[in-house]
N, C-alpha and C positions, 0 to 999 in steps of 0.2 A: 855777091849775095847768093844763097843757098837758091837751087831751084824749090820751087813748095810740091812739085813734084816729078818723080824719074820713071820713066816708062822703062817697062822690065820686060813687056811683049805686048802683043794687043789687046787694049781693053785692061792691061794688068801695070799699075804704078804705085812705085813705093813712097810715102807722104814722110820727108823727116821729121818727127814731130821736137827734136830738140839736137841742137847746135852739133856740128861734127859729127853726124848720121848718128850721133847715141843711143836715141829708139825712135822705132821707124811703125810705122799704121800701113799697111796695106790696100790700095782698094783696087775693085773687081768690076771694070763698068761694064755690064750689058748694051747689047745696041738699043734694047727698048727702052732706055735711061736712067734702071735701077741699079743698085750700089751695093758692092757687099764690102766691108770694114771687115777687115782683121786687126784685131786690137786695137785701142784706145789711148796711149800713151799715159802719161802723168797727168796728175788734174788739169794743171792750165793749156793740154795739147788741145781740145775742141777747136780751138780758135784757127790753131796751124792746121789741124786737118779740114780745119770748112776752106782755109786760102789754099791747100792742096786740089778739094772738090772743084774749087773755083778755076783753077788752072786746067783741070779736064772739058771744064764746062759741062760740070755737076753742082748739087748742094748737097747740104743735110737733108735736105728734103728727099730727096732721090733716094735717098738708105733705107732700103728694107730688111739689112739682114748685118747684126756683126758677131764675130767670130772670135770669140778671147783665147787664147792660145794657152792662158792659165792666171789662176786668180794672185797675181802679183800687182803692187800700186802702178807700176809702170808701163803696166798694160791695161789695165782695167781706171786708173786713176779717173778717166774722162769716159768711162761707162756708162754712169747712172744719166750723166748730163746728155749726152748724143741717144742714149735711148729716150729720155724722157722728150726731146726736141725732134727725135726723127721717127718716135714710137714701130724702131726697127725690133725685130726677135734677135732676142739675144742666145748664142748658142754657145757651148762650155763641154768639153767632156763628165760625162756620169759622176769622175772621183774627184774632181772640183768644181762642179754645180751649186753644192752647198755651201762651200767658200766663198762663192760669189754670190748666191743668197745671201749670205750672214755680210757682205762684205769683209772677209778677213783673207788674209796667206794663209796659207796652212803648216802645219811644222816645220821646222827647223832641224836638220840633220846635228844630233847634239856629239858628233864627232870633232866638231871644231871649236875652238874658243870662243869663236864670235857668234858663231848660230848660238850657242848656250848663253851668250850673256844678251843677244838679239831675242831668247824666249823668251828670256824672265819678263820683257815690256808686251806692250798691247798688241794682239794680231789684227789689231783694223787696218785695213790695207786700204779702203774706199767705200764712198757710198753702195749699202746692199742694190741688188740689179734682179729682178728675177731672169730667170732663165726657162727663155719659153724652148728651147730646143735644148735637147741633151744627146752630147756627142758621143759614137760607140767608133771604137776602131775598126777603120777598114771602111767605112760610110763615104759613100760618096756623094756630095752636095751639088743641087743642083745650080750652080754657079759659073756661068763663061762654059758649058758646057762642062764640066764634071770636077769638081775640086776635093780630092781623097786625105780622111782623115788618118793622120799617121800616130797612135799610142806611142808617147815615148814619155813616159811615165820615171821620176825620180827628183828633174829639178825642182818639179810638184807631183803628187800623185796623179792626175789627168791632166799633165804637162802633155801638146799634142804638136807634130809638125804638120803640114799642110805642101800636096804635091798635087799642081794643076799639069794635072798630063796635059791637055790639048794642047800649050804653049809651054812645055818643059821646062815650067818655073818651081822650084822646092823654096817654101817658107820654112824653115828651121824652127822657128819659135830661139826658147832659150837651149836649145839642146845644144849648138854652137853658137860662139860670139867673132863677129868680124872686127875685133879691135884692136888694131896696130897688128895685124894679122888671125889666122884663127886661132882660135882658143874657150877654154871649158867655160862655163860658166863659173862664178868666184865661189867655193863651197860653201860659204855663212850662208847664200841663201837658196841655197839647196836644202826638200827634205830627206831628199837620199843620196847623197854626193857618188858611192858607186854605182847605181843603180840608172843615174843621168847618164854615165861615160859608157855604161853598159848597151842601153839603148839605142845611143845615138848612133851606134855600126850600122844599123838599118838603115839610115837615112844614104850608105855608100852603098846601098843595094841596087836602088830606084835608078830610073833614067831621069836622068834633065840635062838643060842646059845655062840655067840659071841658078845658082845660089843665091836666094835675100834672108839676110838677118834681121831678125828684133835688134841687135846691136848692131850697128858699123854698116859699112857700105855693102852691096849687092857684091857679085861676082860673075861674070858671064863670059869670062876667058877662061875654056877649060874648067869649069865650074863642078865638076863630078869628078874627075879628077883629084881636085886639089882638095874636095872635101874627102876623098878616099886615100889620098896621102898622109892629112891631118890624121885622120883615123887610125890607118896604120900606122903611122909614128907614136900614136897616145900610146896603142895597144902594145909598144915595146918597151914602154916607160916603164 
């Protein structure tokens, strides 16, 4: 049986919220008992991420603050529900705040087949959420001691990664996926499909010692490395 949740450094554990690490919630425990949530998974994850809390020997209760990486269903799906139960702030970067007001995705990169037959249908992606904090790049949050917003704008326009220096853990977001090893995010649901692979070279900039994806498993062998491998190999394709 899945652990309901994997400790990634102190105070810092990734919550699967659906089978075979497919997308994963992050949380942030403080020693004074509050909680910060990155991302929300799909609608029915609430439930995995409170059995996650409860494995730390936390709740929903404990959540002051969650962190959406970008207004997509499968990060935001169980937004509205954990803020309305944990009446935590909800924070988003500036160029999808109103994504996730409206509850919708935002564009679709109409370079692909599928993004363009994915527009023609409805862009409701989730219950609207307001969003009482709006994220700028470069910000650093007061979280476990300092958790830095990282702009990597294209899978969404204010698509963001997240780098907790004090514990050399990097959140990716979607800018890379860990599945069946690394790789791009799948371009239908991209709104800028170059502008995602363009960004994400920043992220082989930083110092850490951990990789965790929104998709697939962590990585903490050599974990800066292999994301600056990946990189350098995209950039010869």
């Amino acid at each position: 049986m899945a652990e309901a949740a994997i400790a990634l450094a102190p105070g810092v554990w990734r919550i699967p919220t659906a089978p075979f690490d497919l997308v994963n919630t992050f949380a942030f425990a403080e020693p004074d008992g509050a909680v910060t949530l990155v991302d929300t998974g799909l609608r029915g994850a609430p439930a995995r991420i409170a059995a996650g809390l409860a494995a730390i020997g936390r709740s929903p209760r404990d959540v002051t603050r969650i962190v959406l990486t970008h207004s997509h269903s499968d990060h935001g799906g169980g937004l509205a529900r954990l803020s309305r139960e944990t009446g935590a702030t909800v924070a988003a970067h500036e160029a999808d705040a109103g994504y996730v007001r409206r509850g919708e995705r935002p564009p679709l990169d109409p370079s692909t087949g599928l993004g363009r037959m994915l527009s023609r249908g409805s862009a409701k992606a989730f219950d609207p959420v307001d969003v009482g904090h709006v994220l700028h790049d470069g910000e650093v949050l007061p979280v476990l001691g300092g958790l830095r917003v990282v702009h990597t704008p294209g899978h969404t326009p204010g698509h963001v990664s997240l780098l907790h220096q004090p514990t050399g853990v990097l959140i990716t977001g979607d800018s890379i996926f860990n599945v069946l090893g690394l790789r791009w995010p799948a371009k239908a649901f991209c709104t800028d499909v170059a502008l995602t692979r363009r960004t994400a070279h920043v992220l082989g900039q930083f110092e850490y010692r951990v990789a965790a994806f929104t998709h697939g498993p962590h990585v903490s062998d050599n974990a800066r490395e292999k994301v600056r491998a990946f990189l350098t190999a995209a950039a010869r394709r």
